[in-house]
Structures are given as structure tokens and as C-alpha cells.
C-alpha positions in Angstrom: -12.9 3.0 5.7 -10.1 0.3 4.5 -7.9 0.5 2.0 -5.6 -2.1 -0.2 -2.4 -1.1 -0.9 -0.5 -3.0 -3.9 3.2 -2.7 -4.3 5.6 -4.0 -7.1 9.1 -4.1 -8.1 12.8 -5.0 -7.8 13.3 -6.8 -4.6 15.4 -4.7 -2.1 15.7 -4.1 1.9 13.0 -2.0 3.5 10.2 -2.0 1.5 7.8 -3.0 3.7 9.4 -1.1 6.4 9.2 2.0 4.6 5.5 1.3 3.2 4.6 1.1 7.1 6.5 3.5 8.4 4.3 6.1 5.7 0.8 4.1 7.0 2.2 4.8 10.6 3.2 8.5 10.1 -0.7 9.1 8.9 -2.2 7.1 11.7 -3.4 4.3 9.0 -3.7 0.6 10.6 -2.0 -2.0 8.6 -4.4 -4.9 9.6 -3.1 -7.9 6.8 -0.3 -8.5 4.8 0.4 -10.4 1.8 4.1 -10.4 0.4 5.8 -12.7 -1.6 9.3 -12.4 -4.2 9.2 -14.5 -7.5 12.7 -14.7 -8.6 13.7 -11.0 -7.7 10.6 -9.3 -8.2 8.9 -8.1 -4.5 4.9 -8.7 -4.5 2.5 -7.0 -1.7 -1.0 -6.9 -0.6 -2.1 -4.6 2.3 -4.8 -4.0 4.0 -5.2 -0.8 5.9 -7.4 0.9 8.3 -8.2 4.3 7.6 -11.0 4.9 10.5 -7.8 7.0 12.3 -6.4 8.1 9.1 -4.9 11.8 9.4 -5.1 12.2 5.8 -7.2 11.6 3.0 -7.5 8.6 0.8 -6.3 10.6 -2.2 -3.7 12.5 -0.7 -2.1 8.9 1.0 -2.3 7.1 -2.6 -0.2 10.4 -4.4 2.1 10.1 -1.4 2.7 6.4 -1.4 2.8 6.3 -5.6 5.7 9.4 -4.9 7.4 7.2 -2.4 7.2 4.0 -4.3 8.8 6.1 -7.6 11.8 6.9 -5.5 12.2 3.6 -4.2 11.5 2.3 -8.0 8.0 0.9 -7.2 4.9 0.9 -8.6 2.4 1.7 -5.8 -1.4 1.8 -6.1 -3.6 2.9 -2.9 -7.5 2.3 -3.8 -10.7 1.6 -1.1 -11.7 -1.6 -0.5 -15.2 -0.8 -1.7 -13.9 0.4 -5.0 -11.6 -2.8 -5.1 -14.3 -5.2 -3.9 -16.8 -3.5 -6.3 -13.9 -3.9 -9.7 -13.2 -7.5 -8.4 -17.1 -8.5 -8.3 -18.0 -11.3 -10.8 
């Protein structure tokens, strides 16, 4: 199964270190990446592989949202079948 990964906030070091350092602890292939920074506001995109995932979908998107709070993110995990399905015109 893939995943997207949206993150959002204050610009700072690390952030997409950290966000794939928590991917690679769970055994979760980041296979794209989208990033940019609009004045000082940081902008991301991932997609993930969770084929080899250790944990599940849920479980990954509480842990990320926690992480991203403490970093001062906002951090939204969802399957790419949900996302594909919400995006569908």
C-alpha cells in the first residue's frame, strides 16, 4: 500500500530529516518528494511505500501528527487510494 504524507509549517532545519528518519525507523519507503518554502512557511508532499511497513497506517499517521506537534507542524498521513479517491473529479 502507499501513502502521501503532507507536512506544513514554520520553516526550520531538519524537517525532512526527521519526517524520514520516522518513515525509515518503520521500514516505510519514501519513493517521491515534493518540498518547497513560500516566504518562511516549509510545504511537503511524500510519497511512501508501505509494502515493508512495520506498523500500521493508523498507528504511523498518530505518530507522525505527534511528531510534527512537537516540531510545530501540522502532519497528515492518509492512503493514496483514499487521497486518489477524495481528489477524483
Amino acid at each position: 500500500m502507499k501513502a502521501v504524507i503532507t507536512v506544513l509549517g514554520k520553516d526550520t532545519v531538519g524537517i525532512l530529516a526527521k519526517i524520514s528518519a520516522k518513515c525509515a525507523e518503520n521500514r516505510i519507503n519514501v519513493t517521491d518528494v515534493n518540498q518547497t518554502i513560500l516566504d518562511d512557511i516549509f510545504a511537503m508532499l511524500m510519497l511512501v511505500d508501505m509494502a515493508e511497513a512495520t506498523i500500521k497506517l493508523a498507528d504511523f499517521a498518530a505518530a507522525l501528527k505527534a511528531e510534527g506537534e512537537r516540531m510545530g507542524l501540522v502532519v497528515y498521513v492518509i492512503s493514496q487510494e483514499v487521497f486518489d479517491t477524495m481528489h477524483h473529479v
